[in-house]
N, C-alpha and C positions, 0 to 999 in steps of 0.2 A: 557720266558725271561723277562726283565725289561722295559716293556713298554714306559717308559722313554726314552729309544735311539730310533731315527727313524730306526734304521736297522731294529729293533722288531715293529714296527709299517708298517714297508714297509714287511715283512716276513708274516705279520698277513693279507696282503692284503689292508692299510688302500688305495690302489690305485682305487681299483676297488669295494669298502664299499661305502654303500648307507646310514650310518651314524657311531657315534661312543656314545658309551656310555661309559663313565668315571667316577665310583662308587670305587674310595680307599679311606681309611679309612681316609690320608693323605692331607690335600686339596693342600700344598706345591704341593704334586706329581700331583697331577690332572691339577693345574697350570702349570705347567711343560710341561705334555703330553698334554693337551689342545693348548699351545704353539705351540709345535712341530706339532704335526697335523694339528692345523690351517695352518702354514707354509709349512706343503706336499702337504694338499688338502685344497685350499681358498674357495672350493666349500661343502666341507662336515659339515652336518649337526651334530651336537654335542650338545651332552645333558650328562651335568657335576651335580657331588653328591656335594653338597656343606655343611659344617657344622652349617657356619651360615650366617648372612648377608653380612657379611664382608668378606669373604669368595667365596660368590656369585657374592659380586662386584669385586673380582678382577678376577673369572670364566670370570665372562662377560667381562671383557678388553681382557682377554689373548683371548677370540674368542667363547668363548662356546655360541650358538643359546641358550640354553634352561638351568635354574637352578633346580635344584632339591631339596629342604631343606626338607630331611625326617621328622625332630619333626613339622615343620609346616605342613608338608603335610595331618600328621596322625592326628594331633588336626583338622585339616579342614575337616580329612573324617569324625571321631568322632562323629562334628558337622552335619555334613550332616544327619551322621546315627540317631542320635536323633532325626533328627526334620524332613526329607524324607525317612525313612526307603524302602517305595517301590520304589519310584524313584532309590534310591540308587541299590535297588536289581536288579532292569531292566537292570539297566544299565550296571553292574557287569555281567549279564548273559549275555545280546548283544558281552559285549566285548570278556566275555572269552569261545565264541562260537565257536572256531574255530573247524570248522567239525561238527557243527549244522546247522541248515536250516537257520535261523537269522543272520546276521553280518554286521557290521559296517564298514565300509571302508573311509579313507581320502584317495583324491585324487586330484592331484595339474593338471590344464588344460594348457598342453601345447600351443605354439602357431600356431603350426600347425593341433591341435587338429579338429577333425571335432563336437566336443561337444560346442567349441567356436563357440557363435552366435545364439545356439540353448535355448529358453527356459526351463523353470523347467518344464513348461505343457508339452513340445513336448519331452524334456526328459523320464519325468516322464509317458506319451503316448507309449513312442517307449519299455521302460524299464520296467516297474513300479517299476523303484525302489525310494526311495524316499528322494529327497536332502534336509538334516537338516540342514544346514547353509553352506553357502558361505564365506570364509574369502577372501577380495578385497586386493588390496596392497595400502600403504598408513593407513593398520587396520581397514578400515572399516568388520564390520561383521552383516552379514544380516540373522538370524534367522528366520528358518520358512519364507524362501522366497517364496513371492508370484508366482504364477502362468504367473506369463507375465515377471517377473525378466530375463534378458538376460544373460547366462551364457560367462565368459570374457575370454580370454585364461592370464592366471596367475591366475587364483580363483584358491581358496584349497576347495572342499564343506568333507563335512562330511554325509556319504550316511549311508542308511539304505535299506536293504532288504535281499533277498534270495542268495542263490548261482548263482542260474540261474538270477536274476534281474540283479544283480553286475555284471555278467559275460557279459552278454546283455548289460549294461552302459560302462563297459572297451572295449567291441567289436566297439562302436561309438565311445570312447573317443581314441582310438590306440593304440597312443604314451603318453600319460598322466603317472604320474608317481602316484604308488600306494604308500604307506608309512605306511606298519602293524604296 
């Protein structure tokens, strides 16, 4: 159906969707549907293709959380790839690990979380899996938090390890929301 009507947005589930992704070719239409969804769900996370700047600033009025500019994105990897080629690789394989031993997980701490109040030591003790940065609200972002850092209920960290580490981290953290 045509994304554009809520009845096709309500039909595709956007009630019970843990985000939306908004990639037509169109930016008008994305503007559009971005509208409408912000309006069904104020709480859904939305991440919109945008063509160009202009484009992107008006994503972000109509509600979209995240923009997407594919020719900027692909000169930024480009870049990367020329000048960190192995970092790039690493990182490329952590991500598209899924069903390998290695992976990478965001995970936002609730407030009832029992991960709230615990350190990265005693995390990192209980789990060993290992928290690559912490995003605070307000934007701070704490990389390579040290060992005594007090983890908050609203941090997002971005974790690293095994299946069983993550599993062991999500088993403490409960109610935390995962975000593949």
């Amino acid at each position: 159906g045509n994304a554009t009507s809520d009845e096709v947005l309500k039909e595709a589930g956007i009630e019970q969707a843990r985000g939306l992704v908004v990639a037509l070719g169109s930016d008008a239409d994305s503007v559009y549907i971005t509208l409408s969804a912000r309006g069904l769900r104020p709480d859904l996370f939305i991440e919109a293709r945008a063509s160009s700047s202009m484009a992107g600033a008006k994503l972000k009025k109509a509600g979209a959380n995240r923009i997407i500019a594919p020719y900027s994105l692909g000169a930024r990897r480009m870049a990367e790839l020329a000048l960190r080629p192995a970092v790039v690789d690493f990182i490329d394989t952590v991500i598209r690990s899924r069903g390998r031993d290695l992976q990478m997980e965001n995970i936002t701490v609730s407030h009832d979380s029992a991960l709230a109040g615990l350190t990265v030591e005693e995390t990192r003790h209980r789990t060993k899996a290992a928290i690559l940065t912490i995003s605070r609200k307000g934007g701070k972002l704490l990389v390579n938090p040290s060992r005594e850092e007090t983890i908050e209920a609203g941090d997002r960290l971005i974790t690293l390890g095994t299946k069983k580490q993550l599993a062991a981290l999500e088993e403490i953290c409960e109610r935390c929301k995962t975000n593949e």
